[in-house]
C-alpha positions in Angstrom: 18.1 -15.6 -9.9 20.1 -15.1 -7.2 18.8 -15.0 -3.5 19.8 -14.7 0.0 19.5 -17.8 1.9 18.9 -16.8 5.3 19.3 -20.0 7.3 22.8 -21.0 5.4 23.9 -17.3 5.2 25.0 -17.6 1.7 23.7 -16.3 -2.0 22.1 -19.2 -3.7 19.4 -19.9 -7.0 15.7 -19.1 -6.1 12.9 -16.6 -6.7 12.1 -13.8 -4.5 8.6 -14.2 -2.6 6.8 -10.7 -1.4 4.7 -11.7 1.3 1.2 -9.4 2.3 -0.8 -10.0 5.3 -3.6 -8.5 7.2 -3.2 -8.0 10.9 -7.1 -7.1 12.6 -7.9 -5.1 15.3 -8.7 -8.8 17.0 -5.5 -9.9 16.3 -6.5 -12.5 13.8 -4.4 -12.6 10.6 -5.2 -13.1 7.1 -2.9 -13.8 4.3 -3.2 -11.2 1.2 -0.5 -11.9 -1.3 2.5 -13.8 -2.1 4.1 -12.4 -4.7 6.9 -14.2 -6.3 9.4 -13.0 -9.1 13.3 -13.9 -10.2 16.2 -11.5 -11.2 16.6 -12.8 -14.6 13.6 -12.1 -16.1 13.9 -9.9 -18.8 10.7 -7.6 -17.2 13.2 -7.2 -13.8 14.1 -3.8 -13.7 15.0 -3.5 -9.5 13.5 -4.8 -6.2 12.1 -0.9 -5.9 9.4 -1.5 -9.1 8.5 -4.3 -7.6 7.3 -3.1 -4.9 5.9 0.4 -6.0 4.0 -2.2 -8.7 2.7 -4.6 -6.0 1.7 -1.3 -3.6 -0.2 0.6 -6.3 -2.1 -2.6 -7.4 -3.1 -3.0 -3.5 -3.8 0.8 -3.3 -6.3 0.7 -6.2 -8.2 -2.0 -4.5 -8.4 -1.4 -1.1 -7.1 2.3 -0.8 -5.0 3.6 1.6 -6.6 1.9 4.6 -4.7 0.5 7.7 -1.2 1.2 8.9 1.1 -0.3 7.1 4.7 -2.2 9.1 7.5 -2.9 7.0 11.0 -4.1 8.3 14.3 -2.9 7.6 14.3 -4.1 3.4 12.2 -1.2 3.4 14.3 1.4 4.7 14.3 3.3 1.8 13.4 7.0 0.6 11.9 5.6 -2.4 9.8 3.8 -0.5 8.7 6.6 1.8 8.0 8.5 -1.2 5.9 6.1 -2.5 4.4 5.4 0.7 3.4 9.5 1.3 2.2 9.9 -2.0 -0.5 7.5 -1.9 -1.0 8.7 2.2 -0.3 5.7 3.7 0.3 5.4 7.2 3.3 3.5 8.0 5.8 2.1 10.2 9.4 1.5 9.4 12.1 -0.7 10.9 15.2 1.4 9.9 18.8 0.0 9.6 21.0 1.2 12.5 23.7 2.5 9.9 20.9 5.2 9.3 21.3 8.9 10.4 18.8 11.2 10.7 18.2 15.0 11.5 16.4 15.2 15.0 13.9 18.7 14.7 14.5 19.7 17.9 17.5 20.2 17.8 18.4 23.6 17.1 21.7 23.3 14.7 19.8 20.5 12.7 23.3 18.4 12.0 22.9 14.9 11.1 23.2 11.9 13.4 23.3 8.7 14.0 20.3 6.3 15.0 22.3 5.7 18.6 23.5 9.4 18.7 19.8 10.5 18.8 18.7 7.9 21.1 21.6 9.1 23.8 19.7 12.7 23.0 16.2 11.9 23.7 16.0 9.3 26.5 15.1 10.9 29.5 16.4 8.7 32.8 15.3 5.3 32.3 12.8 5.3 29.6 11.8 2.4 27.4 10.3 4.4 24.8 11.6 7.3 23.5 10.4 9.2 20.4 11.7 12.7 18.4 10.4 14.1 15.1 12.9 13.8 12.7 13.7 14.6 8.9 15.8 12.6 6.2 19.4 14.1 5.1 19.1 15.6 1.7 15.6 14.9 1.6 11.9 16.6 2.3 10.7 13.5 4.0 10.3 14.0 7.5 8.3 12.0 10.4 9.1 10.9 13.8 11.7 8.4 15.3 10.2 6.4 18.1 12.5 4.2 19.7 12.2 1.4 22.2 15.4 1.4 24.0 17.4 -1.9 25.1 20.0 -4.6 24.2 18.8 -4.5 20.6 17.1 -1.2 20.2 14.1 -1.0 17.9 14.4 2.4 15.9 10.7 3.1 14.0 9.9 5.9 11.3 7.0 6.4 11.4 4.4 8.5 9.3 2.2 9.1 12.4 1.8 12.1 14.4 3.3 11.3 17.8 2.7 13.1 20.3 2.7 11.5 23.6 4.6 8.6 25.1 0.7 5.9 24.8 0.9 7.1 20.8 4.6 6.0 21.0 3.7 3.1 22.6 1.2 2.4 20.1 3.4 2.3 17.4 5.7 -0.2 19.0 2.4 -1.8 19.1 1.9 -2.0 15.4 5.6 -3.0 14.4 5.0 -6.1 16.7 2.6 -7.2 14.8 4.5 -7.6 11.5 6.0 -10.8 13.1 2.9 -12.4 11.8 3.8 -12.2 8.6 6.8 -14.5 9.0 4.1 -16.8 10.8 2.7 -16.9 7.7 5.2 -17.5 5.7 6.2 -20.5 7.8 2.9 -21.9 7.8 2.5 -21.2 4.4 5.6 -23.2 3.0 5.3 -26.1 5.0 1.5 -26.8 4.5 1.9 -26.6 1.1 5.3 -27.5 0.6 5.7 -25.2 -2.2 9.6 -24.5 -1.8 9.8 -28.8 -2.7 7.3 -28.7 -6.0 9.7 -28.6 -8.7 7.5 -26.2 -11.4 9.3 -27.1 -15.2 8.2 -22.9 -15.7 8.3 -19.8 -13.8 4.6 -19.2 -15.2 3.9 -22.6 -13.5 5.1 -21.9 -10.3 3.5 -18.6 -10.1 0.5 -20.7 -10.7 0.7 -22.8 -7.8 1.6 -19.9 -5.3 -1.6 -18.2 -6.7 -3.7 -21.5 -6.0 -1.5 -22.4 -2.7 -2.2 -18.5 -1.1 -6.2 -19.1 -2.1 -6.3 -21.9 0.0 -4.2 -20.7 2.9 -6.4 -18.0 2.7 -9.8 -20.4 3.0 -8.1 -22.0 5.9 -7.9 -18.8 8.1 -11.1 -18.0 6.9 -12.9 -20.8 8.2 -10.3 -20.6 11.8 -12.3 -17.5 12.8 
C-alpha cells in the first residue's frame, strides 16, 4: 500500500510498521512489538483500528501499567478516548496547527498552541504548563510546554501541578526517542526492509521471528 517515505519525502509502495518499546526506570530499553500491516488488505479499515486493536491486545496483557509517550501521529481525540478509557497515563506530542481551550482562562475561547504559550510563560521560563480542554470535546488534561526555537507542546493525562511534575513529563517524552533507536537497530541488524517475502503472511513471519531475537539481544545486554 502506499506509505510515506521519510528520507525521500515522497509516497511510495510499502507496509506500515507500529513499533512498541519499553523504556525502564534504569533507562534500559526493551523492544515489545513490531507490528506490520498494508492499506490494501481487504481487513484495513483505517490507521485508528489499528491502533485501538494493537492497544487493547497490550492492555489485556499487561494492564494499564506505565506512562505511555506517543508523538504527534497520535494527536488524535480518538486516540485520547481510547487512551482514558482503558486509564492510561500518557504523553502526547501535539501538532502545532492544534488549538486548545486553556481553563484558566475565564472566557474559555479557543486558541492556538503558540497563543497559549505567549499566555502562560512567565519571564523567562523553559517550562511552562496550563490545564487545558479539547474544542467540542469532554477531554481535558494539561498542556506542558517546553519553550524554545522548536517548542515542544505535551498533552498530557497527568495531574500537573508544579513546575518538577512539568519537568518530569518532559522527562518522559524524551524518552520516546528510543523507540526510533530501535527501529534503527532493528532494520539494519536484521535487514528486514531488504528480504523480499513472496507473501504478506511471510513477512509478518519474519518480523515476528526478527523482534524475538532483537528482543534476546537486549535481554542478554543487561
Amino acid at each position: 500500500g502506499n506509505v510515506w517515505d521519510g528520507s525521500k519525502k515522497e509516497v511510495r509502495k510499502g507496509w506500515w510498521m507500529i513499533e512498541m518499546v519499553c523504556h525502564r526506570n534504569n533507562r534500559q530499553t526493551m523492544p515489545l512489538l513490531n507490528y506490520v500491516f498494508h492499506t490494501e488488505s481487504h481487513r484495513y479499515r483505517s490507521h485508528n483500528r489499528q491502533i485501538k486493536k494493537i492497544v487493547e491486545w497490550f492492555v489485556s496483557i499487561a494492564g494499564n501499567r506505565g506512562i505511555w509517550a506517543l508523538d504527534r501521529g497520535f494527536d488524535d481525540v480518538k486516540m485520547f478516548l481510547l487512551l482514558l478509557l482503558h486509564r492510561i497515563q500518557f504523553v502526547v506530542r501535539l501538532r502545532s496547527t492544534r488549538s486548545l481551550i486553556p481553563l484558566h482562562i475565564p472566557n474559555l475561547k479557543r486558541r492556538s498552541l503558540a497563543q497559549i504559550a505567549r499566555l502562560v510563560r512567565k519571564g523567562n521560563e523553559p517550562i511552562s504548563f496550563v490545564p487545558v480542554q479539547i474544542p467540542e470535546t469532554a477531554v481535558k488534561g494539561t498542556l506542558v510546554i517546553q519553550h524554545g526555537a522548536t517548542p515542544w507542546y505535551l498533552f498530557t493525562s497527568m495531574n500537573i501541578e508544579n513546575l518538577a511534575q512539568a519537568q518530569k513529563v518532559i522527562s518522559y517524552y524524551g524518552r520516546r526517542w528510543s523507540v526510533e533507536d530501535s527501529g534503527r537497530v532493528f532494520k539494519n541488524i536484521f535487514n528486514v526492509e531488504n528480504i523480499r517475502s513472496r507473501t504478506f503472511k511471510a513477512l509478518q513471519r519474519l518480523v515476528h521471528i526478527a523482534t524475538w531475537a532483537h528482543a534476546v539481544l537486549f535481554r542478554i545486554s543487561l
